[in-house]
C-alpha positions in Angstrom: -35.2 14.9 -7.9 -35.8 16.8 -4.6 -35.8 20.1 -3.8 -31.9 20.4 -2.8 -30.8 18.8 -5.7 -33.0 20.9 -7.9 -31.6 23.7 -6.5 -28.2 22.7 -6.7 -28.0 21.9 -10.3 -29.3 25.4 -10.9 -27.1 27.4 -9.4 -24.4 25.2 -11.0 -26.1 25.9 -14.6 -26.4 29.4 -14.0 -22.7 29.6 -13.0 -21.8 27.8 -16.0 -24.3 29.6 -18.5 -22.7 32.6 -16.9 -19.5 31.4 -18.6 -20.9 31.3 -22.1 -17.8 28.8 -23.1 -15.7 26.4 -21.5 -13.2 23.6 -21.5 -13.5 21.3 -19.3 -10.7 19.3 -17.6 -12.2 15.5 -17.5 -10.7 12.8 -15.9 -13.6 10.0 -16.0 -13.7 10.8 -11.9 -17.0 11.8 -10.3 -16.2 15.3 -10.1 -15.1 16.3 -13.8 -18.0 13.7 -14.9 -20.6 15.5 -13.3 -19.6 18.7 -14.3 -18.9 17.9 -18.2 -22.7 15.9 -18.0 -24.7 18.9 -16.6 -22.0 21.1 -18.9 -23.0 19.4 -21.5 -26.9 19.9 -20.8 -26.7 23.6 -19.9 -28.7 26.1 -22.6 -26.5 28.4 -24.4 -23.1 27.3 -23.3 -20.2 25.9 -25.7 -18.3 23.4 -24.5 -15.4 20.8 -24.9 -14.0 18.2 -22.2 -10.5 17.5 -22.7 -8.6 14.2 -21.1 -5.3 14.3 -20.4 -3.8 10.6 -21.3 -0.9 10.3 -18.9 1.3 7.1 -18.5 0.3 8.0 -14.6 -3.7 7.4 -16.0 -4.1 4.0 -15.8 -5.5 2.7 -19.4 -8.4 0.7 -17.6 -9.3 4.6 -16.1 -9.0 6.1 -19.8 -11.2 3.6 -21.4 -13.3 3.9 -19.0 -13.4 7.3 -19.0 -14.0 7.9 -22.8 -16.9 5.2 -22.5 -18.5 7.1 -20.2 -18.3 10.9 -22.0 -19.9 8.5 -24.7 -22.8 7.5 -23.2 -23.6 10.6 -22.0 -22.9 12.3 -25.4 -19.9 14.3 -24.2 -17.7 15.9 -27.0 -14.5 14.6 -26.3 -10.7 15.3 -27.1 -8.1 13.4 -26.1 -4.5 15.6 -25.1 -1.5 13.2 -25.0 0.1 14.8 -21.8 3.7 15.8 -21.8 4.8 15.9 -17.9 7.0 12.7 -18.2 9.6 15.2 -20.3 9.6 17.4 -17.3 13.0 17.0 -15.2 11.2 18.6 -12.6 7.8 16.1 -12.2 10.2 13.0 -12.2 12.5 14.4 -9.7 9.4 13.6 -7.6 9.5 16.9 -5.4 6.7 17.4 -2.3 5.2 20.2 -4.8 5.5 17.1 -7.9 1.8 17.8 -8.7 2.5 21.7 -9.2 4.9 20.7 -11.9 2.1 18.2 -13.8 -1.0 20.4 -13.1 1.1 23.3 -14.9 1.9 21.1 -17.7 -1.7 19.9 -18.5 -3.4 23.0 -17.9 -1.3 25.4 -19.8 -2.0 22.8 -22.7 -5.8 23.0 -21.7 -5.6 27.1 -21.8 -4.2 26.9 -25.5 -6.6 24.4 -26.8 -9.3 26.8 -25.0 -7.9 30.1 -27.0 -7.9 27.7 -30.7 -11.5 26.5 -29.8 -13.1 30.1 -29.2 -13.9 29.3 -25.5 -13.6 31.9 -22.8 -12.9 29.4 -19.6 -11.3 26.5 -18.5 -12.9 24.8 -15.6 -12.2 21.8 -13.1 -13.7 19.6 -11.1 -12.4 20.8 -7.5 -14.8 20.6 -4.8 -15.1 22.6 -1.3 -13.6 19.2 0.5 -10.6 20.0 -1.5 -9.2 22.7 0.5 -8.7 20.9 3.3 -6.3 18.7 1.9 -2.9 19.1 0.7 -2.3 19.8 -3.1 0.2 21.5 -4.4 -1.4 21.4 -7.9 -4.3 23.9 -7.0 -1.4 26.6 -7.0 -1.1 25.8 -10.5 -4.5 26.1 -11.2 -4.8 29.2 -9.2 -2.3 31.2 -10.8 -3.5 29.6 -14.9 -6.5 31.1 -14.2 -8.5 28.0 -14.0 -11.9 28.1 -12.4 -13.5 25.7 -10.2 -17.0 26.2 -10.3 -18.1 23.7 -7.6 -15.5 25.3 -4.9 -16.6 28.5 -6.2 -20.2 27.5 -5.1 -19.5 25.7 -2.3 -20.2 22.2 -3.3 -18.6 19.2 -1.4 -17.8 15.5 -2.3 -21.1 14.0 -0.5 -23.2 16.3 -2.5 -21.3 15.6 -5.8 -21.5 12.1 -5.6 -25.9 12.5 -4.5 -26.2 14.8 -7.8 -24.6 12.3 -9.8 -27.0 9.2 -8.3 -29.7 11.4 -8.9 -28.9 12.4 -12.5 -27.9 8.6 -13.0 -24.5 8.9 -13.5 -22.1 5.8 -13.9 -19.5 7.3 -11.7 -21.6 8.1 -8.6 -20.5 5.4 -6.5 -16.9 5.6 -8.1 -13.7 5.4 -5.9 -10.9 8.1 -6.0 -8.3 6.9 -8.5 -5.7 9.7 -8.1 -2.4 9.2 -10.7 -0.2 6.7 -10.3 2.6 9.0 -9.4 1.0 9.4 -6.0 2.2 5.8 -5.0 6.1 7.0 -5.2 6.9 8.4 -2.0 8.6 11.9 -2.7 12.5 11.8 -3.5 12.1 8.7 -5.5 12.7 9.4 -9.0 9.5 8.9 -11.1 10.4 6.1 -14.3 8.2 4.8 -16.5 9.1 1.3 -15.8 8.1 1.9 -11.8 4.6 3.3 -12.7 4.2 0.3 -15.2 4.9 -2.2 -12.1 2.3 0.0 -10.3 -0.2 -0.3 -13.0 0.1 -4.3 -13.8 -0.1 -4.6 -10.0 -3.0 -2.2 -9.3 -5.3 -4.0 -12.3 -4.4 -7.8 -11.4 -5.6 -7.0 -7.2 -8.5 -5.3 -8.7 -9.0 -7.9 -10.9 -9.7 -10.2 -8.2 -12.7 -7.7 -7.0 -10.8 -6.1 -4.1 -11.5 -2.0 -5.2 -10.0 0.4 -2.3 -5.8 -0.6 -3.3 -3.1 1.4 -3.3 0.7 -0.1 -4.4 2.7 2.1 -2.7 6.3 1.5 -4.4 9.5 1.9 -2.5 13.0 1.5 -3.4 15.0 -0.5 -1.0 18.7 -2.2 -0.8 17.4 -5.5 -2.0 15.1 -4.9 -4.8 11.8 -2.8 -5.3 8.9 -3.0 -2.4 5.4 -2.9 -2.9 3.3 -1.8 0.6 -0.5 -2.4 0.0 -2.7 0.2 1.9 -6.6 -1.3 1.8 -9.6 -0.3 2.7 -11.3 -1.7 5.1 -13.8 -4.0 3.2 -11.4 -5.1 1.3 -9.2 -6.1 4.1 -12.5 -7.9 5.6 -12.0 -9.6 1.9 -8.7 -10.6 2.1 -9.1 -12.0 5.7 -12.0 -13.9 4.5 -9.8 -15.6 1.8 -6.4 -16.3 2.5 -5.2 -17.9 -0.9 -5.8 -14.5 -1.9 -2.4 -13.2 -0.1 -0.4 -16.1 -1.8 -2.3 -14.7 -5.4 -1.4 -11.3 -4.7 1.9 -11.9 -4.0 3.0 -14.5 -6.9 1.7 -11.8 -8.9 3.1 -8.9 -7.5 7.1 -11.0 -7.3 6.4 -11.7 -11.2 5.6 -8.6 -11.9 8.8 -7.7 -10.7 8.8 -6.8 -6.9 11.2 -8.2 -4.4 9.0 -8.1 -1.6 5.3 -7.5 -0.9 4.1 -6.4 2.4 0.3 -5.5 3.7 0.2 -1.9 5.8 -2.0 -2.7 8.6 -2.9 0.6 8.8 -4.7 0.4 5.7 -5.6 3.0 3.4 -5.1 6.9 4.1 -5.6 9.2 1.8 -2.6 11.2 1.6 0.1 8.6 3.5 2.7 9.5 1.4 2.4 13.0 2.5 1.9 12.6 6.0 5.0 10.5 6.2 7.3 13.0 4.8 5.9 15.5 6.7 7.0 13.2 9.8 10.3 12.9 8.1 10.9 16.9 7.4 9.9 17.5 11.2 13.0 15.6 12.4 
């Protein structure tokens, strides 16, 4: 490990011995993986990583997720979330994730006070601030501390501590909830995030990674826009028959049409586009 690394995971230890408890809120991503895995090896500190299984989680994500806080001998609970009861998350709002990050966390807080642990933490980052998210109000106002924001710690050096330590999820790709593919206004249903799912695991299936289903509602039927990354597009190019795969698929999944965004993928479309929309 060199010198900045070493350094790094120290000041994160000391921050966390400094807690002397803590639940952790862990998704499977990079972020809450690293943090639950040096967590986890920290002298002195008491600890529990919760996951929040969400119909919005994908159940490829989960399992991966709880295979992963296996191998690297993370005590685990699983919290059946409860956000799909909440008329305010499936109205779909711009602030939607305020409404689910509320939901989860005040869970997390409770199953902190029964467990005897004095914190809940998450896996924000510095990057985060930059970008818009509605659900770090929620956070902010539990309580909830971030201890690689507090610190300072971006994505880049995330994902280099987790190489380094020899983590599986390193290299991993943002996976954010499957929510985020329903532009806001559109009410959130169970059966559009299943569509979203099937359609999701059968393109990723076929080794194209960097996919987002974006689902819209229109006159004649339901519309899935794919936003790629660029290697993936490169793919795709590369292999035709794979547009004609994609899109038997996607029509017996249950879409009307299937369309490709040549933009590609954004981070954050959906937002950006009903910012465009509010501005008018």
């Amino acid at each position: 490990m060199n010198t900045a690394n070493q350094i790094l995971l120290e000041q994160i230890q000391t921050l966390l011995t400094s807690y002397g408890s803590a639940l952790i809120a862990y998704s499977g991503g990079v972020d809450s993986t690293l943090l639950a895995a040096v967590a986890r090896q920290t002298p002195g500190l008491k600890m529990l990583a919760v996951l929040s299984q969400s119909p919005s989680l994908p159940a490829s994500e989960r399992d991966a997720a709880i295979r992963t806080a296996k191998e690297l001998g993370i005590p685990l609970r699983i919290h059946t979330s409860t956000e799909f009861s909440d008329p305010q998350f499936l109205a779909n709002p711009h602030d939607r994730c305020y409404y689910c990050k509320k939901n989860i966390f005040s869970h997390f807080i409770e199953t902190a006070k029964q467990e005897g642990l004095a914190y809940v933490l998450d896996g924000s980052n510095a990057d985060d601030a930059s970008d818009y998210r509605p659900g770090a109000l929620a956070i902010k106002e539990l309580g909830i501390r971030s201890p690689f924001r507090e610190l300072g710690i971006t994505k880049a050096q995330i994902r280099e501590l987790s190489a380094t330590l020899g983590l599986p999820t390193a290299n991993k790709p943002a996976m954010p909830c499957l929510a985020t593919r329903i532009p806001y206004g559109s009410r959130i249903t169970l059966e559009k995030i299943k569509m979203i799912e099937a359609a999701e695991e059968f393109i990723h299936s076929l080794g194209l990674q960097v996919i987002r289903v974006r689902h819209h509602e229109v006159s004649t039927g339901a519309l899935a826009r794919l936003e790629t990354g660029s290697v993936e597009l490169v793919q795709l190019c590369a292999e035709p028959s794979l547009f004609k795969q994609i899109a038997d698929k996607l029509l017996e999944i249950g879409y009307a049409h299937v369309c490709l965004d040549m933009l590609g993928y954004r981070m954050g479309s959906l937002h950006k586009s009903f910012e465009k929309v509010s501005k008018k």
